[in-house]
Each structure stands twice: as structure tokens, then as C-alpha cells.
The first five atom37 places (N, CA, C, CB, O) and aatype in JSON, in Angstrom:
{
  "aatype": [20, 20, 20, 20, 20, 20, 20, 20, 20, 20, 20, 20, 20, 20, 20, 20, 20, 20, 20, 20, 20, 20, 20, 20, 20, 20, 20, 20, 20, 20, 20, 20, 20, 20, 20, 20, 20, 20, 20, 20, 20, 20, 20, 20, 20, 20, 20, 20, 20, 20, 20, 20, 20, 20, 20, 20, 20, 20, 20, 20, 20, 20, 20, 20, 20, 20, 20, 20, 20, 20, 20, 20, 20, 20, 20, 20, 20, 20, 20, 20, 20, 20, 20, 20, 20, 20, 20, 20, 20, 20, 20, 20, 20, 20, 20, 20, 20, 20, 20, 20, 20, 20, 20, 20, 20, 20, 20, 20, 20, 20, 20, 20, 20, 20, 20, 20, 20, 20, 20, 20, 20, 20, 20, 20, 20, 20, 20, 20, 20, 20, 20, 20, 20, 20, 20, 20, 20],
  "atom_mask": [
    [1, 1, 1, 1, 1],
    [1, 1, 1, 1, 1],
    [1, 1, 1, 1, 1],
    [1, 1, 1, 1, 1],
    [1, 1, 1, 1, 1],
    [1, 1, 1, 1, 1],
    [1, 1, 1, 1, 1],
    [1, 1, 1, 1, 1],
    [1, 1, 1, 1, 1],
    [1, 1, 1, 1, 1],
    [1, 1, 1, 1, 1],
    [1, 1, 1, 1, 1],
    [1, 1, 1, 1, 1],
    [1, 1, 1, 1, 1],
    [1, 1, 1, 1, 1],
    [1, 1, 1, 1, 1],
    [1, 1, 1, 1, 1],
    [1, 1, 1, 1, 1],
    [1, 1, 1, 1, 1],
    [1, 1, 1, 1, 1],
    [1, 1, 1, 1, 1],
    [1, 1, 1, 1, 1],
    [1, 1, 1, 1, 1],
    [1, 1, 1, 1, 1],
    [1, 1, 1, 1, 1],
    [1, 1, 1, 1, 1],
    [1, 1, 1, 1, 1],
    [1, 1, 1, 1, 1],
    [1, 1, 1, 1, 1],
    [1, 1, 1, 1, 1],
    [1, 1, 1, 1, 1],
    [1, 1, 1, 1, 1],
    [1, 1, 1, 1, 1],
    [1, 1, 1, 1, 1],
    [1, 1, 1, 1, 1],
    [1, 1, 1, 1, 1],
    [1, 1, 1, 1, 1],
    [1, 1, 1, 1, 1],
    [1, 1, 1, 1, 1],
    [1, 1, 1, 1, 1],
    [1, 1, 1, 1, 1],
    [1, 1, 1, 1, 1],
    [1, 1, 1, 1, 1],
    [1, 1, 1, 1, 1],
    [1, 1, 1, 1, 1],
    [1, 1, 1, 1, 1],
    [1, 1, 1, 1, 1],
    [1, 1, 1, 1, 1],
    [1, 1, 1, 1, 1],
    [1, 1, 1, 1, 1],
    [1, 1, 1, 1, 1],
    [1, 1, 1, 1, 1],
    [1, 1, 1, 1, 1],
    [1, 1, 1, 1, 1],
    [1, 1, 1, 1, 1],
    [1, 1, 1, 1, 1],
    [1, 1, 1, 1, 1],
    [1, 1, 1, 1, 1],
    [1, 1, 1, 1, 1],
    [1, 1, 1, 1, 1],
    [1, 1, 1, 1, 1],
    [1, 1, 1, 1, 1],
    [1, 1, 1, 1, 1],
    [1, 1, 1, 1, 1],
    [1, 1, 1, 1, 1],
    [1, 1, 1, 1, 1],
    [1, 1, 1, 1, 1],
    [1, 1, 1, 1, 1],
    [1, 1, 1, 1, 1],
    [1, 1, 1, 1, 1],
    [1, 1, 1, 1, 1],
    [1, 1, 1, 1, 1],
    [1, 1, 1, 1, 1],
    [1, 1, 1, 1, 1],
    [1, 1, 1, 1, 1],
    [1, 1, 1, 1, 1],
    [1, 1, 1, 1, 1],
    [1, 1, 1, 1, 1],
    [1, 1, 1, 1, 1],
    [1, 1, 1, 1, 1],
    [1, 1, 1, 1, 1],
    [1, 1, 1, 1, 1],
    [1, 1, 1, 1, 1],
    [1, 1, 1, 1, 1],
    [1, 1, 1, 1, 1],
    [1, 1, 1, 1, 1],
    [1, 1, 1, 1, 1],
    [1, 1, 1, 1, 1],
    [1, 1, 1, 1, 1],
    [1, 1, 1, 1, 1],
    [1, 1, 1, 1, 1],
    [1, 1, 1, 1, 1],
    [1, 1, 1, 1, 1],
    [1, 1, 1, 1, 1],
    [1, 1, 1, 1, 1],
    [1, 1, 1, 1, 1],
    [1, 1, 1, 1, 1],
    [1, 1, 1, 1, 1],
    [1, 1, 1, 1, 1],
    [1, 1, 1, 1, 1],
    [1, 1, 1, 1, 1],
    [1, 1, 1, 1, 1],
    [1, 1, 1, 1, 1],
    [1, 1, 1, 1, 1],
    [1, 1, 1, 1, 1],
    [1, 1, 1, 1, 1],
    [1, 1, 1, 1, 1],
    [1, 1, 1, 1, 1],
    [1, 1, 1, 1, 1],
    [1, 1, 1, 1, 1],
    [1, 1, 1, 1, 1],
    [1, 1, 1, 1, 1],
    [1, 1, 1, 1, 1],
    [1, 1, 1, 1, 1],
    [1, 1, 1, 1, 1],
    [1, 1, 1, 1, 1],
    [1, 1, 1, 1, 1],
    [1, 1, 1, 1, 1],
    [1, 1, 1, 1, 1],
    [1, 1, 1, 1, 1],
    [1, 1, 1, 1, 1],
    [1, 1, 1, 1, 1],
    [1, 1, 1, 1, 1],
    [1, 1, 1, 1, 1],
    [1, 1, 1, 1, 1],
    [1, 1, 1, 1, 1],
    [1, 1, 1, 1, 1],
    [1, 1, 1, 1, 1],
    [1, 1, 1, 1, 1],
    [1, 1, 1, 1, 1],
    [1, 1, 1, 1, 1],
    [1, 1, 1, 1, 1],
    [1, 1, 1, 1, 1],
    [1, 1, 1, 1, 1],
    [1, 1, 1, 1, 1],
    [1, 1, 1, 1, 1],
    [1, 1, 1, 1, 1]
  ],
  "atom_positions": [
    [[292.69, -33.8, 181.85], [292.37, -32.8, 182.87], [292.78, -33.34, 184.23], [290.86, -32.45, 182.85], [292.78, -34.56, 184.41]],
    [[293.09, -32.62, 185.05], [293.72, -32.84, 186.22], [293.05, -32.24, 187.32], [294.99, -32.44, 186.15], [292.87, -31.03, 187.34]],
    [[292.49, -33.32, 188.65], [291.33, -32.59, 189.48], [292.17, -31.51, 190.57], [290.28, -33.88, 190.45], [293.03, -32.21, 191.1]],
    [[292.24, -30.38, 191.0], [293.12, -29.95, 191.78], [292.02, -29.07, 193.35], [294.22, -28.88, 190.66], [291.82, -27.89, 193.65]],
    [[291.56, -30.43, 193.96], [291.11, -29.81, 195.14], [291.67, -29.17, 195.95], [290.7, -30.4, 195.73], [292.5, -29.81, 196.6]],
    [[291.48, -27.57, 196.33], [292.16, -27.04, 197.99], [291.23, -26.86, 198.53], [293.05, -25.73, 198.28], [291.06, -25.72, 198.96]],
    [[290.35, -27.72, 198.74], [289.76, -27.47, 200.13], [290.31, -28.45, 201.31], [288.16, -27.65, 200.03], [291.03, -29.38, 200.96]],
    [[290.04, -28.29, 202.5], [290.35, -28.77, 203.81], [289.52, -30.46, 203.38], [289.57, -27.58, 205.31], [290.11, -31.53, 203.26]],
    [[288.37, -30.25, 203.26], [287.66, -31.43, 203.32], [286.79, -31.94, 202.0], [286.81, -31.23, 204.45], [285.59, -31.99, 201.72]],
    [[288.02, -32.31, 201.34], [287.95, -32.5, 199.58], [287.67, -34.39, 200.05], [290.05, -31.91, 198.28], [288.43, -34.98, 200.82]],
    [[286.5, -35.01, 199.42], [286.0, -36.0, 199.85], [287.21, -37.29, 198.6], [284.02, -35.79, 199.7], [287.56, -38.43, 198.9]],
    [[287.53, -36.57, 197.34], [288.49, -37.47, 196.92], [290.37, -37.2, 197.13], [288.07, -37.54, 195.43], [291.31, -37.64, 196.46]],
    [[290.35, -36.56, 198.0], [292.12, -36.79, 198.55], [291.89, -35.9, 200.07], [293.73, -35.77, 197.15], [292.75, -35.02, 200.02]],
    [[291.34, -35.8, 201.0], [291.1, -35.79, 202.08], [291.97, -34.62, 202.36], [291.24, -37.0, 202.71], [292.71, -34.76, 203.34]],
    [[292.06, -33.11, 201.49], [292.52, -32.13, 201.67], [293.95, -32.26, 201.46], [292.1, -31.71, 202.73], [294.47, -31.38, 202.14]],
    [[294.62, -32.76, 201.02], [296.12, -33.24, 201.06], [296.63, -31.81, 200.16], [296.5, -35.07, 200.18], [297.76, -31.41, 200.43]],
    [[295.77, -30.99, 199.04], [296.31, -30.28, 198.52], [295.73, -28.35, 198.65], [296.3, -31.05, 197.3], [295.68, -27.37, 197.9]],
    [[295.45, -28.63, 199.83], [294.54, -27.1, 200.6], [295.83, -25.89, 201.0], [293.52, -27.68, 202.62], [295.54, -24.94, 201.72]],
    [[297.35, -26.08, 200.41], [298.06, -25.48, 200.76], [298.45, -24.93, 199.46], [298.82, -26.05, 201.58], [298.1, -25.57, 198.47]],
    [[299.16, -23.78, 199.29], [299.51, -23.3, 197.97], [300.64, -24.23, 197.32], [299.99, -21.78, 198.07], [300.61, -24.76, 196.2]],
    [[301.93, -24.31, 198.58], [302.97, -25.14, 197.81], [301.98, -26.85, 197.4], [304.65, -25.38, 199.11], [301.9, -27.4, 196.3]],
    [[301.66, -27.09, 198.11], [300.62, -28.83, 198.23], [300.28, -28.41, 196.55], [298.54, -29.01, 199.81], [300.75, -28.96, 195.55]],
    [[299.52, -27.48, 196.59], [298.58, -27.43, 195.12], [299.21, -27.37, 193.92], [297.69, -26.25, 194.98], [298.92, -28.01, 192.91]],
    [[300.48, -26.21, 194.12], [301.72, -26.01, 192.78], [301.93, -27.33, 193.02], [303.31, -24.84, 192.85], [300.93, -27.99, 192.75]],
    [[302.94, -28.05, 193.48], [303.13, -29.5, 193.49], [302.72, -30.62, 192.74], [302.82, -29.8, 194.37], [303.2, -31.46, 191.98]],
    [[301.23, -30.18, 193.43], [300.66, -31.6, 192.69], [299.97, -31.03, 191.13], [299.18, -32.48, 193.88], [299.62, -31.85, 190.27]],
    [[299.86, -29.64, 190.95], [299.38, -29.24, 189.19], [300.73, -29.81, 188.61], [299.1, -27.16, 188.67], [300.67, -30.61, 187.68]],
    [[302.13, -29.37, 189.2], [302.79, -30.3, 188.44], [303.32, -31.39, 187.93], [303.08, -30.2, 188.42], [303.88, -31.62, 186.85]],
    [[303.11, -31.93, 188.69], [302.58, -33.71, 188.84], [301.98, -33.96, 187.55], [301.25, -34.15, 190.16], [302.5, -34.4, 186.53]],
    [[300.34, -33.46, 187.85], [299.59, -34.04, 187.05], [299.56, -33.3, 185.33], [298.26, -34.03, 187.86], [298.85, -33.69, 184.4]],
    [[300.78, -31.88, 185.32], [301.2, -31.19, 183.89], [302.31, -32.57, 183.38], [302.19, -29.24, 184.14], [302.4, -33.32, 182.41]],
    [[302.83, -32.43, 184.29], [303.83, -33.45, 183.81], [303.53, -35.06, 183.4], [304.78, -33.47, 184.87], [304.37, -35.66, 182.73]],
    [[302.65, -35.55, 183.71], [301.83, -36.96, 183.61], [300.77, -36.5, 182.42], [300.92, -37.51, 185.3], [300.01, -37.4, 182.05]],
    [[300.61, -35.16, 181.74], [299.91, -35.48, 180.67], [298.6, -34.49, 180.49], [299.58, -36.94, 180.82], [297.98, -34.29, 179.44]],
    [[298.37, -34.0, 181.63], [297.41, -32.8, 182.1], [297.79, -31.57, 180.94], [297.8, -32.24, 183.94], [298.93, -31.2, 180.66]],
    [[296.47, -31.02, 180.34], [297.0, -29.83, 180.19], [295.84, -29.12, 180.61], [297.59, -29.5, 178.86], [296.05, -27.93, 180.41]],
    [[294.65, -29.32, 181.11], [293.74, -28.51, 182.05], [294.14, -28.89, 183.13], [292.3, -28.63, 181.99], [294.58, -30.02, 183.38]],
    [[293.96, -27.56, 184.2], [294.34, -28.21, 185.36], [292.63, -27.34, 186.16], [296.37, -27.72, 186.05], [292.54, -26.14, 186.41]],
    [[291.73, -28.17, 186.34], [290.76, -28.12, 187.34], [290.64, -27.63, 189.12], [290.5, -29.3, 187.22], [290.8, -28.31, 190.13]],
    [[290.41, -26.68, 189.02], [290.85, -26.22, 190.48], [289.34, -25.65, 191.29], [292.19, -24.78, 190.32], [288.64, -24.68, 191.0]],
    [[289.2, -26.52, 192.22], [287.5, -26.21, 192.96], [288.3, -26.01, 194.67], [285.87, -28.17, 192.8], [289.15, -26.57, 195.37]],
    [[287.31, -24.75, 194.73], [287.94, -24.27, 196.21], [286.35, -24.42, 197.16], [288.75, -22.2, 196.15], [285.86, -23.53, 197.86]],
    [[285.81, -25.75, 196.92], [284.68, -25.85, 197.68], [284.14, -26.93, 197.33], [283.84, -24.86, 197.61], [283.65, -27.09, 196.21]],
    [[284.18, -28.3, 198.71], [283.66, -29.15, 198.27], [282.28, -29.91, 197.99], [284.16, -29.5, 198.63], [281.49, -30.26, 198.88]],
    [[282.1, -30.12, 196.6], [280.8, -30.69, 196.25], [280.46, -32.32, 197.09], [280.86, -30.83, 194.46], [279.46, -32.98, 196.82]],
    [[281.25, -32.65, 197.85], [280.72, -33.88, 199.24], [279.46, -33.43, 199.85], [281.89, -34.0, 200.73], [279.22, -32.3, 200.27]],
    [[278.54, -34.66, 199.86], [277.11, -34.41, 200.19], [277.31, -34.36, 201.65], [276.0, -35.54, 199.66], [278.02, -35.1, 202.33]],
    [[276.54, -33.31, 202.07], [276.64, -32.85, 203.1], [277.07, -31.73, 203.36], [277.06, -33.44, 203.59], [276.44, -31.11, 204.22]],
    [[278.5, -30.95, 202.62], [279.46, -30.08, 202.72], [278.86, -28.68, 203.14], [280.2, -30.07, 201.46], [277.78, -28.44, 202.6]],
    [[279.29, -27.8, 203.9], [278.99, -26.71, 204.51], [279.12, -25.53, 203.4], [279.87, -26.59, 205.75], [280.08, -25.21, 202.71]],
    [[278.38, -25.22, 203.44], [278.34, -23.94, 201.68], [279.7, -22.98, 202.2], [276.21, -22.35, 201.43], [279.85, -22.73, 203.39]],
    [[280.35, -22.63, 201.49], [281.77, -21.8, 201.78], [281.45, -20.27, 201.28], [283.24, -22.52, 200.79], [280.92, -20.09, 200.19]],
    [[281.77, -19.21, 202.1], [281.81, -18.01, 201.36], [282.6, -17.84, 200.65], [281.82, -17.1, 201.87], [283.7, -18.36, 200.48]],
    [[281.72, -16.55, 199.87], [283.01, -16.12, 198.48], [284.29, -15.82, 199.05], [282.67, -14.58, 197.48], [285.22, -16.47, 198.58]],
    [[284.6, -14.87, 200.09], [285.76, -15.21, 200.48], [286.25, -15.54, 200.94], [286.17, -15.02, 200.59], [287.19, -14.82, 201.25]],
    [[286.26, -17.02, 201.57], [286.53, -17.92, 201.59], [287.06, -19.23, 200.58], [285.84, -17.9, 202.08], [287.9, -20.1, 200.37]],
    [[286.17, -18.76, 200.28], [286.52, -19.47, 197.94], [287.5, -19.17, 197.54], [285.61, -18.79, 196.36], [288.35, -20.01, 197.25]],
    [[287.71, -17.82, 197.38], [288.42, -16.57, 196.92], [289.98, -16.73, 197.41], [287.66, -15.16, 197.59], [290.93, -16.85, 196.64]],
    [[290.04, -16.72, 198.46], [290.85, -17.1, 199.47], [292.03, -18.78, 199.5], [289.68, -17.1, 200.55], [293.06, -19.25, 199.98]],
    [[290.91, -19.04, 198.61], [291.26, -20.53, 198.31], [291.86, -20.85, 197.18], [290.21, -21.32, 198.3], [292.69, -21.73, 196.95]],
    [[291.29, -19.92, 196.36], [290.9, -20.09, 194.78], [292.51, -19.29, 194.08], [289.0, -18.97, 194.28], [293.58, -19.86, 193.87]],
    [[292.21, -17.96, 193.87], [292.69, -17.15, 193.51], [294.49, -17.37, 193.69], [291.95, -16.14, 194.11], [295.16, -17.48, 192.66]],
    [[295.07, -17.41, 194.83], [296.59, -17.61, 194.78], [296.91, -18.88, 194.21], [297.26, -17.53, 196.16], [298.11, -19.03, 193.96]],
    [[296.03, -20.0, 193.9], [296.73, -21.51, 193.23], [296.21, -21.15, 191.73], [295.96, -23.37, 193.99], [296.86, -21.58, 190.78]],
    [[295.02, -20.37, 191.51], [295.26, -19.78, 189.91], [296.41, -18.99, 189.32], [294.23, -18.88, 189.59], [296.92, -19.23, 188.23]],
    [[296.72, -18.16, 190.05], [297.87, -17.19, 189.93], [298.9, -17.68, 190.27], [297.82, -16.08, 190.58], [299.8, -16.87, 190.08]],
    [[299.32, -18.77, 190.75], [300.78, -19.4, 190.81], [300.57, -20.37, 189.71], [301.28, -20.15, 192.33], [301.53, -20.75, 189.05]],
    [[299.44, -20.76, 189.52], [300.06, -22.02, 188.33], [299.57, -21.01, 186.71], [298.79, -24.2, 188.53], [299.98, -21.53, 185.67]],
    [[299.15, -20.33, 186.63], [299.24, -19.6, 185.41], [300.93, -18.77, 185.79], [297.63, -18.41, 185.17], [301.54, -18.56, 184.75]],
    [[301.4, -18.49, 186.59], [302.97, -18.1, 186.52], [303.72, -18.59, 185.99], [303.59, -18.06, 187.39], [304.56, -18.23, 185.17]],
    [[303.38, -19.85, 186.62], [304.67, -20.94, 186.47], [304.38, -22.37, 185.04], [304.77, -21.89, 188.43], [305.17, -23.25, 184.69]],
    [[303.09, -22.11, 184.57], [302.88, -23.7, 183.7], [302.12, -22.62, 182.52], [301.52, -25.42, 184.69], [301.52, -21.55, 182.63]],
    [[302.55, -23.62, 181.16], [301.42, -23.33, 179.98], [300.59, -23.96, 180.2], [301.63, -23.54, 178.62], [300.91, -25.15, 180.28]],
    [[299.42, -23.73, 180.37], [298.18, -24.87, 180.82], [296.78, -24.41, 180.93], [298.43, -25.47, 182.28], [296.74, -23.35, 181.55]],
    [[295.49, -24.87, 180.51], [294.28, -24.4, 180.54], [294.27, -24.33, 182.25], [293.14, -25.37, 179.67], [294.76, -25.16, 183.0]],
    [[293.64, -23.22, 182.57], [292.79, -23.47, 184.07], [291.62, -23.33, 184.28], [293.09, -22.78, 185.05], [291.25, -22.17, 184.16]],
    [[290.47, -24.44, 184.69], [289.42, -24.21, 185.05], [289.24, -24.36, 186.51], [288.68, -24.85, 184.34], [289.93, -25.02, 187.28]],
    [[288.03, -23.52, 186.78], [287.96, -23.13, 187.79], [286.27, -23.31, 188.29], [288.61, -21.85, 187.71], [285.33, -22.6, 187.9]],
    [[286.23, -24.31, 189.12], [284.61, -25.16, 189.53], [284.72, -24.16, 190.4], [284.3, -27.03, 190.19], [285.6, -23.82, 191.19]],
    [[283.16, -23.56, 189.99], [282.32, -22.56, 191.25], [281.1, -22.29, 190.43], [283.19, -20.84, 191.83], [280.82, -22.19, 189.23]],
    [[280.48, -22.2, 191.65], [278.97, -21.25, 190.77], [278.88, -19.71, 191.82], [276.78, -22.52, 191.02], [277.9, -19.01, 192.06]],
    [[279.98, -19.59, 192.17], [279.85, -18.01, 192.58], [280.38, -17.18, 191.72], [280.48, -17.62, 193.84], [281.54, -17.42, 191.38]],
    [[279.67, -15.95, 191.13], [280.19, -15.01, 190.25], [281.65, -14.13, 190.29], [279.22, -14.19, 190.26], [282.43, -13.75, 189.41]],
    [[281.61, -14.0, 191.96], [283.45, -13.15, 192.21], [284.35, -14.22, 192.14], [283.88, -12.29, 193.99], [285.46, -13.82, 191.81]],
    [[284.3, -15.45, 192.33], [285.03, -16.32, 191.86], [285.52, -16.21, 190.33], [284.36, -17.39, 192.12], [286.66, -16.03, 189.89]],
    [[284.56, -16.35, 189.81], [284.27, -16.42, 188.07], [285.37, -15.06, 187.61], [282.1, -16.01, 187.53], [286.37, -15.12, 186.9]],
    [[284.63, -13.64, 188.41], [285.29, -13.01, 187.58], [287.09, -12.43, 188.51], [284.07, -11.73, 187.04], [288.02, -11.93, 187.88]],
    [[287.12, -12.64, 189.68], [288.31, -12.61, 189.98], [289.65, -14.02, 189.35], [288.02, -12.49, 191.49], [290.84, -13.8, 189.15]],
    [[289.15, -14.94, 189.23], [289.93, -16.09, 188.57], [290.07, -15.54, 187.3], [289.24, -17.57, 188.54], [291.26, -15.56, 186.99]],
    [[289.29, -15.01, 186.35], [289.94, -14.97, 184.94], [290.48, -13.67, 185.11], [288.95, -15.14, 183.56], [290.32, -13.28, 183.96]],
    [[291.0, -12.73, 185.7], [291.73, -11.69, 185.67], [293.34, -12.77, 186.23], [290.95, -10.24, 186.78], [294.41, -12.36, 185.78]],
    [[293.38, -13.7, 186.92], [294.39, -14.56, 187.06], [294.7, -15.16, 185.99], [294.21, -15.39, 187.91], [295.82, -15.67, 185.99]],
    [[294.02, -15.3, 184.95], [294.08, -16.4, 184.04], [293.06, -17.31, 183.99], [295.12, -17.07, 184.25], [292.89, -17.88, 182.91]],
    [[292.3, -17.61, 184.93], [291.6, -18.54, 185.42], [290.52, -18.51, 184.04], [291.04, -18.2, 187.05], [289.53, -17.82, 184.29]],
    [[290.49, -19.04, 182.83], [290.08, -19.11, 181.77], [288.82, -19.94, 181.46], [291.03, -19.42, 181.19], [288.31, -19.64, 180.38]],
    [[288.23, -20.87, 182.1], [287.53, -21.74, 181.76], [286.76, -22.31, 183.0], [288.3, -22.6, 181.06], [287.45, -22.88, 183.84]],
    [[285.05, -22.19, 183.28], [284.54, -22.32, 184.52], [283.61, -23.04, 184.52], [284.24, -21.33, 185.08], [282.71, -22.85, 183.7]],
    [[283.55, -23.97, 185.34], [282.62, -24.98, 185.42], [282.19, -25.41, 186.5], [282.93, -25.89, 184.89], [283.07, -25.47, 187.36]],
    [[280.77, -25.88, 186.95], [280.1, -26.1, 188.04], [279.23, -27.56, 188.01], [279.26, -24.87, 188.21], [278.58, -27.92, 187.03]],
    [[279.32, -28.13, 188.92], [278.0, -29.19, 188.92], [276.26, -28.58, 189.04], [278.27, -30.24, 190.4], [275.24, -29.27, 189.07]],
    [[276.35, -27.52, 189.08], [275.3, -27.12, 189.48], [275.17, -25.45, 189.68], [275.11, -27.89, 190.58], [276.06, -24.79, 190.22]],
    [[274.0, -24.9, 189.2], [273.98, -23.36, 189.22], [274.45, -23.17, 188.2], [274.63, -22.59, 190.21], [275.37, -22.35, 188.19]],
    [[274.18, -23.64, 187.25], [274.54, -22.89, 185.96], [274.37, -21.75, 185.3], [274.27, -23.36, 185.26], [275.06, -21.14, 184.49]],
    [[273.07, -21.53, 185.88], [272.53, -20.22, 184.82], [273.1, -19.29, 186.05], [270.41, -20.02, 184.29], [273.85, -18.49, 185.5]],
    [[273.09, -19.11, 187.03], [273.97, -18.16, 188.16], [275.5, -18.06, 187.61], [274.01, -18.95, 189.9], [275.78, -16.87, 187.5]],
    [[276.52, -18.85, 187.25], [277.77, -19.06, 186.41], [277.67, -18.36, 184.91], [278.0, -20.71, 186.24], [278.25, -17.28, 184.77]],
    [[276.98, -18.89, 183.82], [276.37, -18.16, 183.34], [276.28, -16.84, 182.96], [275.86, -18.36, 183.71], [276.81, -16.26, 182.01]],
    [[275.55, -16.46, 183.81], [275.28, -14.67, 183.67], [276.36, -14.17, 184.64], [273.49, -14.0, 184.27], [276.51, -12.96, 184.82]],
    [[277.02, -14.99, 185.2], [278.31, -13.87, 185.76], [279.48, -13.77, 185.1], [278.87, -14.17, 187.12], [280.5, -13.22, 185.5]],
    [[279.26, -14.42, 183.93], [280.27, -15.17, 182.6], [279.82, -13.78, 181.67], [279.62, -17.24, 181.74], [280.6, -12.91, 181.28]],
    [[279.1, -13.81, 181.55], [278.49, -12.85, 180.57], [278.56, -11.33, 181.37], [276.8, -13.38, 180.15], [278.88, -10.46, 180.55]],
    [[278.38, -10.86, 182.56], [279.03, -9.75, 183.01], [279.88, -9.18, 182.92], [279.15, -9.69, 183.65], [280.07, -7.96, 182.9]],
    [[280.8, -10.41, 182.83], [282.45, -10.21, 183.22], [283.27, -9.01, 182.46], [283.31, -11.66, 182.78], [284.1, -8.26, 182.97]],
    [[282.77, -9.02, 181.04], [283.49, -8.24, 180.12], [284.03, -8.76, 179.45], [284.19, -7.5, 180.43], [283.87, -8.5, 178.26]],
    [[285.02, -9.86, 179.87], [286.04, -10.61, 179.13], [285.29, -11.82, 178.14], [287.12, -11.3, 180.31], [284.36, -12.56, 178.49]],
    [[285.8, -11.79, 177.14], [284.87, -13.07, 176.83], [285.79, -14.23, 176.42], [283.76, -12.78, 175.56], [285.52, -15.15, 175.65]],
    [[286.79, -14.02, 177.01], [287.73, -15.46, 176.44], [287.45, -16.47, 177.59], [289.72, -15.19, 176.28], [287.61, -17.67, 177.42]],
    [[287.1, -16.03, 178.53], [286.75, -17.74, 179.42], [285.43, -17.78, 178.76], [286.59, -17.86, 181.58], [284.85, -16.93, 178.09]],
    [[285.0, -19.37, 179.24], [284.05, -20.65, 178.92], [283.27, -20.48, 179.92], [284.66, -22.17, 178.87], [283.96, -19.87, 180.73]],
    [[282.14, -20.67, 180.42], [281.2, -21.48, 180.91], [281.2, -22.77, 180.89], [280.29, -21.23, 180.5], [281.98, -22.97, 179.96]],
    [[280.82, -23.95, 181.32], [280.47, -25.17, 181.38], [279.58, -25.51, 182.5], [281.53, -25.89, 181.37], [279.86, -25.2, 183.66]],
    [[278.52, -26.16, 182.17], [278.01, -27.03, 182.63], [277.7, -28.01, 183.03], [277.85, -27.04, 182.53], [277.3, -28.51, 181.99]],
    [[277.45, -29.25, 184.28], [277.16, -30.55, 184.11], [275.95, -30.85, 184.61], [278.06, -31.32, 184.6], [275.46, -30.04, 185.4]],
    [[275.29, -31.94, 184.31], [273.81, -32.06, 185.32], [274.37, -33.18, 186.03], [272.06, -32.45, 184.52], [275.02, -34.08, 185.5]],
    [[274.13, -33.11, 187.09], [274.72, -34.32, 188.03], [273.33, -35.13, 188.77], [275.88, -33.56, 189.43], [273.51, -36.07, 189.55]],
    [[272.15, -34.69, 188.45], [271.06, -35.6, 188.69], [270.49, -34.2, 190.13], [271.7, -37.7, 189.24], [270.93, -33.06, 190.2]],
    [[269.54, -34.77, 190.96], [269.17, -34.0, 192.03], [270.11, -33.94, 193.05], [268.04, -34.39, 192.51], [270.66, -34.93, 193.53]],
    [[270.31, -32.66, 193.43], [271.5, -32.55, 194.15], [270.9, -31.97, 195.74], [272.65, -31.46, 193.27], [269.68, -31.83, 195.84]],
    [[271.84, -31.62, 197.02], [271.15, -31.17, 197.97], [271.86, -30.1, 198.58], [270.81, -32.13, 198.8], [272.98, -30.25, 199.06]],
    [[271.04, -28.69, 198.56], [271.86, -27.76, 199.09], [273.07, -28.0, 200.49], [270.85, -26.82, 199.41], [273.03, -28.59, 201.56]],
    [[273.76, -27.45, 199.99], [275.02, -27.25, 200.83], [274.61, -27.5, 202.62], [275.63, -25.48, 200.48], [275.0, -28.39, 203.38]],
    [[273.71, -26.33, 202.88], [273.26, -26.36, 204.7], [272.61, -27.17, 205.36], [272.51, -25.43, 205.18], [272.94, -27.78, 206.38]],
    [[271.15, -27.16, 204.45], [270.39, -27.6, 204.65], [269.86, -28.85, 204.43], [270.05, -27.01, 204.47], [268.91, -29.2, 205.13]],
    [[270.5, -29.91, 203.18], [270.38, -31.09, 202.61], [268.8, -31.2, 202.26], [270.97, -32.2, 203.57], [268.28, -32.32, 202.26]],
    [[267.98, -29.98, 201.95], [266.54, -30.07, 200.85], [267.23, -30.04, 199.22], [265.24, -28.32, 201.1], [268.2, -29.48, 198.72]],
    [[266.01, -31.1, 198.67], [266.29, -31.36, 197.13], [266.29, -29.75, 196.15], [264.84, -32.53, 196.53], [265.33, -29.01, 196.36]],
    [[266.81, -29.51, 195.67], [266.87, -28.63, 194.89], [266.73, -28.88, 193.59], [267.76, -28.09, 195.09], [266.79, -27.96, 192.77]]
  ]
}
């Protein structure tokens, strides 16, 4: 699996891939080195990080799903626990969704969707701290 951050302030490559060409680029990089998921989070989980709107996400999200399902055979998952994320990405292709957190919100917007060929996934990452405010959740 291959991590493919576009956000501005992605805490493991310091936004280097927040541009569409940056992002095609480097999915092919990491298709070509052996990747065949390519992981794409349009919001960074860095403690501290400012909660992002959906469209803003969306915005982020959606054109590097739809260029690399164009151009590569390749799983795409897609880290969010917002539901228009969830269900605008798998009308891209965006097949497979996973979150550190908010699961059961991911979840039931998985199960809305209609489609049932994307995944859900889950991880527990221990106590985490909302996005704004930094209280334990």
C-alpha cells in the first residue's frame, strides 16, 4: 500500500504531494515500486490539525481519485470519516475506506451509499484528540 497525502500540512512529507500533477506522480512511483493500493487522505490526522470541511476534503480528495483510477489498475482507498467523501470517492472508483477514527460515522455512510463494492475499515489508534479543540475523545 502506498500512503498518498494531499494535504498542505501532511506531518509525514510536509505537503510535497497537495497538487494533482505532485499526487499522479508520486501514485506512480509508488504503482511502479510495488503498490497496488494506493491510500489517499485529504486531511491531516497530525495532532493538533485543524478539522477540514467536506468541501474542502472533497476538493482535495475527489480529482487525485479520478485521475489515478483513469490512468492505473490499482485498489484506491480513501482515509476519511466524512460520509460525502465516502460516497462521492466511490462513484470515482474510490473503492475501499478507511479511517483512524469515527468508524461507526464511516460505517453507516458505507451502508447508505447503495453501492456495496467498497469496504469499510477500521483502526483503533488508542485515545485520540479532536481536530479544534485537542479534548480526549
Amino acid at each position: 500500500m502506498g500512503i498518498l497525502n494531499v494535504t498542505p500540512d501532511s506531518f509525514s512529507d510536509g505537503g510535497a504531494h497537495n497538487s494533482l500533477i505532485e499526487a499522479v506522480k508520486h501514485a506512480n512511483l509508488m504503482i511502479n515500486a510495488g503498490a497496488t493500493i494506493i491510500d489517499i487522505g485529504g486531511e491531516s490526522a497530525r495532532p493538533g490539525a485543524a478539522e477540514v470541511s467536506v468541501e474542502e476534503e472533497l476538493a482535495r480528495v475527489i480529482p487525485v481519485v479520478e485521475a489515478i483510477a483513469q490512468r492505473f489498475e490499482v485498489w484506491i482507498s480513501v482515509d476519511t470519516s466524512k460520509a460525502e467523501v465516502i460516497r462521492q470517492s466511490a462513484k470515482g472508483r474510490g473503492a475501499y475506506h478507511q479511517r483512524y477514527s469515527f468508524a461507526d460515522r464511516a460505517r453507516r455512510a458505507a451502508g447508505r451509499r447503495g453501492n456495496r463494492t467498497a469496504g469499510v475499515s477500521d483502526a483503533y489508534a488508542g485515545t485520540t484528540k479532536n481536530h479544534a479543540g485537542g479534548a480526549e475523545v
